[in-house]
C-alpha positions in Angstrom: 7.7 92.9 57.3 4.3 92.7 56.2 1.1 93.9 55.5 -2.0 93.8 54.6 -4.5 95.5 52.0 -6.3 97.9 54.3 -7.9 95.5 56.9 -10.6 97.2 58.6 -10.1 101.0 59.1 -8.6 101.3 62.4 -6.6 98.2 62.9 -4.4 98.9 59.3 -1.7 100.3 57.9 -2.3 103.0 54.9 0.1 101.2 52.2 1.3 102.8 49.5 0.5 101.1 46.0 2.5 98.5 45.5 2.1 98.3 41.5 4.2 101.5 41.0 5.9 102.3 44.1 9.3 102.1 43.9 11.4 98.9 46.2 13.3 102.1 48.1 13.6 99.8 51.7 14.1 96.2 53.3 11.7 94.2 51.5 9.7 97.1 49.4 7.0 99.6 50.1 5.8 100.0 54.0 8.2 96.7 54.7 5.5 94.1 53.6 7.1 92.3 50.8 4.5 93.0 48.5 4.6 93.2 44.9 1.6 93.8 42.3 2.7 94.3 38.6 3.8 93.0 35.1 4.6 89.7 35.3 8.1 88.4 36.7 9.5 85.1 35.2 8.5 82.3 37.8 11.8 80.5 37.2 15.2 81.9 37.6 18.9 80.8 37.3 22.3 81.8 36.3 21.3 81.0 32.5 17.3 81.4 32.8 15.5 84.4 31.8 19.1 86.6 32.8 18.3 90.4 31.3 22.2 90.7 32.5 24.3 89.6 35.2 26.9 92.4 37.1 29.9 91.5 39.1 29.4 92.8 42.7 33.6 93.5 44.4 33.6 92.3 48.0 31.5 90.5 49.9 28.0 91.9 51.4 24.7 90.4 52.3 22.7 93.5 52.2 19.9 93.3 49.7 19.5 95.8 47.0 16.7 98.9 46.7 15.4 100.1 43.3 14.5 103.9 42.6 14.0 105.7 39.6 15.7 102.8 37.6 18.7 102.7 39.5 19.8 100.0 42.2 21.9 100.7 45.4 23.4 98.5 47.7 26.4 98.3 50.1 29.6 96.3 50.3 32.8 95.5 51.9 35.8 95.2 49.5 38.9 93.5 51.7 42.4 95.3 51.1 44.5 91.7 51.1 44.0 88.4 52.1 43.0 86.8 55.7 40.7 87.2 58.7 42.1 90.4 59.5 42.4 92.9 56.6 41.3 96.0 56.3 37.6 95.9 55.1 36.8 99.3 52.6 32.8 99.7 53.4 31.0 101.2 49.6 27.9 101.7 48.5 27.3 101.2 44.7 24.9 102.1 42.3 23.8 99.6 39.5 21.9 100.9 36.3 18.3 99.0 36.4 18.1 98.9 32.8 21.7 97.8 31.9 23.3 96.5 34.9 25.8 99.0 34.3 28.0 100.3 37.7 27.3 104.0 37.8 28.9 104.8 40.5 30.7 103.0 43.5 32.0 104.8 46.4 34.0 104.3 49.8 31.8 105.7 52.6 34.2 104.2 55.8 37.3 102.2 56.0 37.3 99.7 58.6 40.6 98.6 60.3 41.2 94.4 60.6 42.7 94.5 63.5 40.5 96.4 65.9 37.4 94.8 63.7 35.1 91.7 65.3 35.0 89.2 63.5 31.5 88.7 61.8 29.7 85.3 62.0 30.5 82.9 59.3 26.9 83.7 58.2 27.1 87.2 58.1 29.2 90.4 56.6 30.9 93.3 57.2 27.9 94.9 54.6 24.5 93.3 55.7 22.2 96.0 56.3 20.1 97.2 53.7 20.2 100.7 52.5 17.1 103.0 51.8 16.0 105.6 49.8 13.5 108.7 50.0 14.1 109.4 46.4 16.8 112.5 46.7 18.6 110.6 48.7 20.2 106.7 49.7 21.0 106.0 53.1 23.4 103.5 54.2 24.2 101.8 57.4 26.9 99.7 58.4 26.1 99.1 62.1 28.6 100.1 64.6 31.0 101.5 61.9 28.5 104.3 61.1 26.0 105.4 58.6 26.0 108.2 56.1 23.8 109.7 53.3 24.4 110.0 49.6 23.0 111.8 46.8 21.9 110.0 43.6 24.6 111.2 42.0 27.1 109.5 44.6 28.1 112.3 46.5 28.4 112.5 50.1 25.9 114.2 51.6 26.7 113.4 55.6 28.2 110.6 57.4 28.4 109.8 61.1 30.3 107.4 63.5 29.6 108.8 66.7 27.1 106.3 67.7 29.4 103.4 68.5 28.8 100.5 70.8 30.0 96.9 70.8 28.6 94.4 68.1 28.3 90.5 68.5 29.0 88.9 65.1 29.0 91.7 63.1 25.9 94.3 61.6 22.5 93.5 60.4 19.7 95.5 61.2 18.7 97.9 58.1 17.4 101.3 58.8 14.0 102.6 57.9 12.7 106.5 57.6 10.0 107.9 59.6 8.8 111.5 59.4 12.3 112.8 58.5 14.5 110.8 60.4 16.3 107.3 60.1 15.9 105.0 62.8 17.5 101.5 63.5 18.3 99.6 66.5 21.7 99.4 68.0 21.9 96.0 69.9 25.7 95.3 70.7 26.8 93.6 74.1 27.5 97.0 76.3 24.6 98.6 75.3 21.5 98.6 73.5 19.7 101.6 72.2 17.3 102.4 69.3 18.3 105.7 67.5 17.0 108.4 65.2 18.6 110.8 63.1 17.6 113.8 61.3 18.0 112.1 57.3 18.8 115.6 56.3 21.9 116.6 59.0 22.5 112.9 60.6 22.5 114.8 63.7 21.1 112.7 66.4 17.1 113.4 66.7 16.5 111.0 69.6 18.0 108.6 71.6 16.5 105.7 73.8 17.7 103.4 76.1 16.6 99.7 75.6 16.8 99.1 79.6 17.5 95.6 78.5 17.7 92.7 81.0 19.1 89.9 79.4 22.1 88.1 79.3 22.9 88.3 76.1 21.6 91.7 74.7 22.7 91.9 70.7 20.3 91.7 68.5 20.1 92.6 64.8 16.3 93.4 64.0 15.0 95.7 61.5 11.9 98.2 63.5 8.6 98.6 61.7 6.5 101.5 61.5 2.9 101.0 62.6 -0.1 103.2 62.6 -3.1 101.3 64.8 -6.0 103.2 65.7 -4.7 106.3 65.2 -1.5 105.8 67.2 1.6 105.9 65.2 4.3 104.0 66.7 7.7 102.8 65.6 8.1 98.7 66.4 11.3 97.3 67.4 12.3 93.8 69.0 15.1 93.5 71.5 16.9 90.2 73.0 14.5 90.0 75.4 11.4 91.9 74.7 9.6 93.7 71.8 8.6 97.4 72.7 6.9 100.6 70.4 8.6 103.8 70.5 6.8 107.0 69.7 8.4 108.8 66.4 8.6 112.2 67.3 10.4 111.4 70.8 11.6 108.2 71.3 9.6 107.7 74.5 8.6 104.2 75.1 5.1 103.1 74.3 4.4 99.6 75.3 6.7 96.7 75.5 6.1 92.8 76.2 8.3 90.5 77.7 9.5 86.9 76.1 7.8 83.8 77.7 11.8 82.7 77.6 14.5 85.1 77.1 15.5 85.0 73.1 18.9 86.8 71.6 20.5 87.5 68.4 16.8 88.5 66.9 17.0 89.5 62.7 13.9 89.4 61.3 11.7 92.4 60.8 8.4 92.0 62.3 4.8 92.2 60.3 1.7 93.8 61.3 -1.7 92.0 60.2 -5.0 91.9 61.5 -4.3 94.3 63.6 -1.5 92.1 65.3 2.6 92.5 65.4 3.8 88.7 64.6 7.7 88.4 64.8 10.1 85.5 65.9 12.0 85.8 69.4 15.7 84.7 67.8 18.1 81.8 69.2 18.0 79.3 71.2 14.7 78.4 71.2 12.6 81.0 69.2 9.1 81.6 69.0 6.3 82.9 66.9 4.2 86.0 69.0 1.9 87.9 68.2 1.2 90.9 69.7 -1.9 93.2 70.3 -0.2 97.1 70.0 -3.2 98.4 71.9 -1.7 99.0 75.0 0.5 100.7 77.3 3.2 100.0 79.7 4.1 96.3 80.2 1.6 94.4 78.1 2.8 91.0 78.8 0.4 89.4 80.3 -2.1 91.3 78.7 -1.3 92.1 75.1 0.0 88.6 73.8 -2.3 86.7 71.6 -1.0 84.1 70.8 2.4 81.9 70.3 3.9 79.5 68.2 7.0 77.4 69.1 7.2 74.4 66.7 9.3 75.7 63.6 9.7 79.5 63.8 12.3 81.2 61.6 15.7 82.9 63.6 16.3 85.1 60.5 13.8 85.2 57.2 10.9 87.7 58.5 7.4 86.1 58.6 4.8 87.4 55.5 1.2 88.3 55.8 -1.3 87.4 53.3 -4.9 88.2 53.8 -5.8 86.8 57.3 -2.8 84.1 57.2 0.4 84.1 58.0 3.3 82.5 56.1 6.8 81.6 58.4 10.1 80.3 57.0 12.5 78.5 59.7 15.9 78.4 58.5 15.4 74.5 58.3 13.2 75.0 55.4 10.3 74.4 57.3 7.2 76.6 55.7 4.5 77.0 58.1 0.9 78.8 57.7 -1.2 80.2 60.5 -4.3 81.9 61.1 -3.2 85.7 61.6 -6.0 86.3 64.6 -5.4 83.0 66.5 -2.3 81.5 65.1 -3.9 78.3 64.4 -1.7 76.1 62.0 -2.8 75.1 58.7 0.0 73.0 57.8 3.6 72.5 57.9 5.7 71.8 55.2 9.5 71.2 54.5 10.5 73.5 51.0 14.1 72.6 49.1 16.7 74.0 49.6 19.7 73.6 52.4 19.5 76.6 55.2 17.1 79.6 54.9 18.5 83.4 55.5 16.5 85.9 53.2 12.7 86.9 53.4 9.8 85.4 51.2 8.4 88.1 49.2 4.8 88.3 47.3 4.8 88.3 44.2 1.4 89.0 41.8 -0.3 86.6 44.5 2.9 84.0 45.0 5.5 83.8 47.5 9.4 84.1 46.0 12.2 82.3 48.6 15.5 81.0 48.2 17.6 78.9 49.8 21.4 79.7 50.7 22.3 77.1 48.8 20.2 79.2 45.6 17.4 76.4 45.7 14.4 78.9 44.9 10.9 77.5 45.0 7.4 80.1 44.4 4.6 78.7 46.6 1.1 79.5 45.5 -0.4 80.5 48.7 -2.9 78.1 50.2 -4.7 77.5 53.7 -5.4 74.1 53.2 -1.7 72.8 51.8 1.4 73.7 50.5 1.2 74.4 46.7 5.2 74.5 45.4 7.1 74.3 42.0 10.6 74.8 40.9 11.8 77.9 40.9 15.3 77.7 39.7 19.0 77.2 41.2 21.5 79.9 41.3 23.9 77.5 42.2 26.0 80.0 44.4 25.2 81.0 47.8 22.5 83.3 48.1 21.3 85.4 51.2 19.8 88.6 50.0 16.1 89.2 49.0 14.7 89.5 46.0 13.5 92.5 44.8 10.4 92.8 41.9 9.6 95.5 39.9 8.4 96.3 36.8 7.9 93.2 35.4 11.9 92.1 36.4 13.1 90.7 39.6 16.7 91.1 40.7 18.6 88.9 43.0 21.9 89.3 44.4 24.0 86.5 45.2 27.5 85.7 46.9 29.8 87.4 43.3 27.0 89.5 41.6 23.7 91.0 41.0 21.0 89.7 38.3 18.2 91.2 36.6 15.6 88.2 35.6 13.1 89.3 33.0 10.5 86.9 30.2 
């Protein structure tokens, strides 16, 4: 989820620039949430600063991605009414300039009665799709992922990679040397997968070897690249492990102090740390040296925090802090290196889901309720204002760019522009 400008040589990520890079993945360029551009309006709302407002069929929580002035993002449309209808499974693509629906296709048709039932905070449409540029990838968990062109057609689609999901999808995909990779963390097994982006032929395929007793999780990997050693980051119910890109083979893992489950957010590397939250029950903040090899537990973990880590919104980085959202509210800031507090804070807003981003040096979050709030970031206390209220349920995060930031909510997508 995060990153930082180029820390010191070895110990950082290369980041692409953020002022004109397009918002093509989960949570923009390299992951990080970072946006650095024309100026986006610092309050929002259904009648504040609105460019245009589109209707969004179905139901999806999947956020949206931006390239070359056009939006994509995934949905499920239900054929009837009831818990058990069939669920169509599209991927649409909104017109950045006029909100206009260019195109909206059907990419699988899930049967009610042989689907699980997602949790009450999920949907059948929550991962986020991503795009190289030629191409928009979409993934809709155990039901299958295919590839599009910008034009809308079909380009491949597989569902041979099937396992048995708890609550429904999550976990978004993300492109590394060619292929797509995301986790597959049901309750039989639990796997983290590549595909060739061109073919969606299988490039790789590794077991998780998980041990605990409730496996699923819905986490979004991270690419890394620390002193020299490229590695794909992924956390599991019960440990967080590096996978190398070309292979598969496992690199490192470490092992929770207490066995978490059902993890979501998408973990950040700073200061030449990976920081992520261990899920339900009881989650906690680690961070993780990726220096080593083999089981690094009791070697490799730096630090912890316990008091009010997030389940689901992703941490951010920020120079050498680090800025968590639980999904109580509660905003915390630590030191990236040591994970000494700063402070804690409670933000408005009733239940947290989506990611804070960064945006021209302030952090962008909102509530599910649509209570947003733009924090100026601070080591010594929390500096908050008002940023709007959508006034509908809102779990996706925003997206900047260009001077515009677009949020999509529970009936439709806005553009937001001075």
């Amino acid at each position: 989820m995060t990153y930082l400008l180029l820390a010191f040589a070895l110990s950082a990520p290369v980041l692409k620039d953020t002022t004109t890079a397009n918002w093509a993945e989960f949570r923009g360029p390299n992951g990080t949430g970072h946006y650095t551009g024309p100026a986006v309006p610092e309050t929002w709302g259904p009648d504040t600063h609105v460019a245009w407002k589109t209707s969004i069929p179905g139901k999806g929580w999947s956020s949206p991605v931006l390239m070359k002035g056009k939006l994509y993002l995934t949905t499920a449309v239900p054929k009837g009414e009831g818990k058990q209808v069939d669920q169509e499974l599209r991927v649409l693509c909104v017109d950045a300039a006029s909100g206009s629906i260019d195109w909206n296709e059907l990419v699988f048709l899930q049967e009610g009665k042989s689907a699980p039932s997602p949790h009450a905070k999920n949907s059948h449409a929550s991962p986020t799709a991503i795009t190289d540029g030629e191409r928009v990838y979409v993934h809709f968990g155990h039901m299958g992922t295919a590839c599009y062109d910008l034009a809308g057609k079909q380009v491949w689609a597989t569902q041979k990679h099937t396992y048995k999901p708890q609550h429904g999808n999550g976990g978004s995909p993300i492109l590394v040397d060619g292929k797509l990779v995301f986790c597959c963390d049901g309750t039989d097994q639990q796997f983290v997968l590549a595909l060739d982006a061109k073919t969606g032929e299988q490039a790789w395929k590794t077991d998780r070897k998980s041990k605990a007793k409730m496996r699923f999780s819905f986490s979004t990997c991270q690419f890394v690249e620390h002193a020299g050693r490229r590695m794909i980051v992924s956390p599991a119910a019960d440990f967080i492990a590096a996978y190398d890109p070309t292979t598969g083979e496992e690199l490192w893992r470490a092992n929770y102090p207490q066995v978490g489950w059902s993890l979501i957010n998408r973990p950040v590397y700073t200061s030449g740390l990976i920081v992520f939250s261990t899920g339900y029950d009881s989650p906690i903040l680690i961070a993780v040296d990726p220096s080593g090899s083999g089981d690094v537990t009791a070697t490799h973990i730096k630090w912890q925090y316990k008091k009010f880590p997030p389940n689901t919104p992703s941490p951010i980085a920020i120079g050498d802090h680090v800025y968590s959202l639980s999904d109580k509210g509660m905003m915390v800031c630590l030191d990236a290196k040591t994970g000494k507090v700063h402070w804690e804070e409670k933000v408005k807003g009733n239940g947290f889901s989506s990611s804070p981003v960064l945006v021209n040096g302030k952090l962008y979050i909102t509530s599910e309720d649509g209570k947003g709030t733009v924090i100026e970031p601070d080591a010594k206390e929390l500096k908050a204002t008002d940023g709007g209220d959508m006034k509908e349920k809102t779990f996706a995060t925003f997206v900047p760019h260009n001077g515009a930031l677009y949020l999509r909510t529970e009936s439709k997508l806005y553009k937001f522009q001075k």
